[in-house]
C-alpha positions as CSV (number, residue, x, y, z in Angstrom):
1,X,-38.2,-37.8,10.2
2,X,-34.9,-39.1,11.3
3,X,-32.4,-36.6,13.8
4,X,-29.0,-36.9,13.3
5,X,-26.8,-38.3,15.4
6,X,-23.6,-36.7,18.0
7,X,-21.3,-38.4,15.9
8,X,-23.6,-37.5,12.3
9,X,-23.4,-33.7,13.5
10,X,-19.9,-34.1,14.5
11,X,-18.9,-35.1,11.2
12,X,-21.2,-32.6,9.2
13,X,-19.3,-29.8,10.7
14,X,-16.2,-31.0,9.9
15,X,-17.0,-31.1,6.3
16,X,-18.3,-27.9,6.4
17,X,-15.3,-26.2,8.0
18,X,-12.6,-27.9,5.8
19,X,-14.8,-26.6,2.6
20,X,-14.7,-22.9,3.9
21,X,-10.7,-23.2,5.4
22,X,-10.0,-25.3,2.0
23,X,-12.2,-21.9,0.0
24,X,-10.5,-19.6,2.5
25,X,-6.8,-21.6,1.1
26,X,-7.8,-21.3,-2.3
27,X,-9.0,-17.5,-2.4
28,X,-5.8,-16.8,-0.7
29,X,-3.9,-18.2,-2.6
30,X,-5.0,-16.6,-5.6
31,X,-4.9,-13.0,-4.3
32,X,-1.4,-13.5,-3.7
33,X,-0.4,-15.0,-7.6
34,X,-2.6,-12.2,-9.1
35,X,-0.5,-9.3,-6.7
36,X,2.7,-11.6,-7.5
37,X,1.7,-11.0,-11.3
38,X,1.0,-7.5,-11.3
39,X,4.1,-6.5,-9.5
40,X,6.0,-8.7,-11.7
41,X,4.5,-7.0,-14.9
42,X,5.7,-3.4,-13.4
43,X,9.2,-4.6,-13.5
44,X,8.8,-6.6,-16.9
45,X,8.3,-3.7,-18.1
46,X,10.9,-1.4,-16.3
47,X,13.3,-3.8,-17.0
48,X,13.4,-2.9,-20.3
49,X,14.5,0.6,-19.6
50,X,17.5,0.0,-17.6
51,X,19.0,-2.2,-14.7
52,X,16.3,-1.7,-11.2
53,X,17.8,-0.6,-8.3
54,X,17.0,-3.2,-5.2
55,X,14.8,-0.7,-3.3
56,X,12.4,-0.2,-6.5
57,X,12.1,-3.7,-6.4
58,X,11.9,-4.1,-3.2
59,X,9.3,-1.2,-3.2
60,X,7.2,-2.8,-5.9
61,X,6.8,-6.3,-4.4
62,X,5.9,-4.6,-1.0
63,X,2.9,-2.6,-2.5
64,X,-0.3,-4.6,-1.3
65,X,-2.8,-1.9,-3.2
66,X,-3.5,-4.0,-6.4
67,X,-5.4,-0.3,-8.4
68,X,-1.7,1.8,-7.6
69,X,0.4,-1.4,-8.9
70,X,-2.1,-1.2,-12.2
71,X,-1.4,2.7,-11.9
72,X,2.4,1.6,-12.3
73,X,2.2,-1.4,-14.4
74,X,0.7,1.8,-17.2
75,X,3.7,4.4,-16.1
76,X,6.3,1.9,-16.5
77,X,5.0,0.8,-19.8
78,X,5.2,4.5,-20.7
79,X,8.7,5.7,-19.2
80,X,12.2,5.8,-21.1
81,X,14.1,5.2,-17.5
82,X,14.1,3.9,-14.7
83,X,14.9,7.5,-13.2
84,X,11.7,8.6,-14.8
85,X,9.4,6.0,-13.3
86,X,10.6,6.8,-9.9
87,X,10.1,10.8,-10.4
88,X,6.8,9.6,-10.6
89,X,5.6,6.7,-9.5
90,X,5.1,7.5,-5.4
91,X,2.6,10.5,-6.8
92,X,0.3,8.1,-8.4
């Protein structure tokens, strides 16, 4: 049986901290493209109703729950205007 040495140990945990801060990176990294996408598709679709005022916007990107940003990705696909969407949007 052969023990590791100071220097064998040292190293090991480096490894094994730059694979969970690297998986850490990664998974963060993805949350944020996936909300960027979603908020992006409730204005995609707004967009098409009419010009978006800067605090919907603003609004929209701000929103970190991911289910209400579905929740208004489906009522913006379904509203004629903008007007509309925000009547209702803040109750769902």
């Amino acid at each position: 049986m052969k023990f590791l040495t100071t220097e064998e140990l040292r190293n090991i945990r480096e490894m094994m901290n730059m694979t969970i801060l690297g998986e850490m990176i990664l998974n963060d990294g993805i949350e944020k493209g996936t909300h960027t996408e979603r908020a992006n598709s409730v204005l995609d679709f707004l967009e098409d109703t009419g010009r978006i005022p800067r605090e919907l916007i603003d609004a929209v990107h701000k929103e970190q729950d991911m289910e209400r940003l579905r929740r208004w990705r489906k009522l913006a696909a379904r509203v004629k205007s903008i007007e509309e969407f925000q009547q209702k949007y803040l109750d769902l």
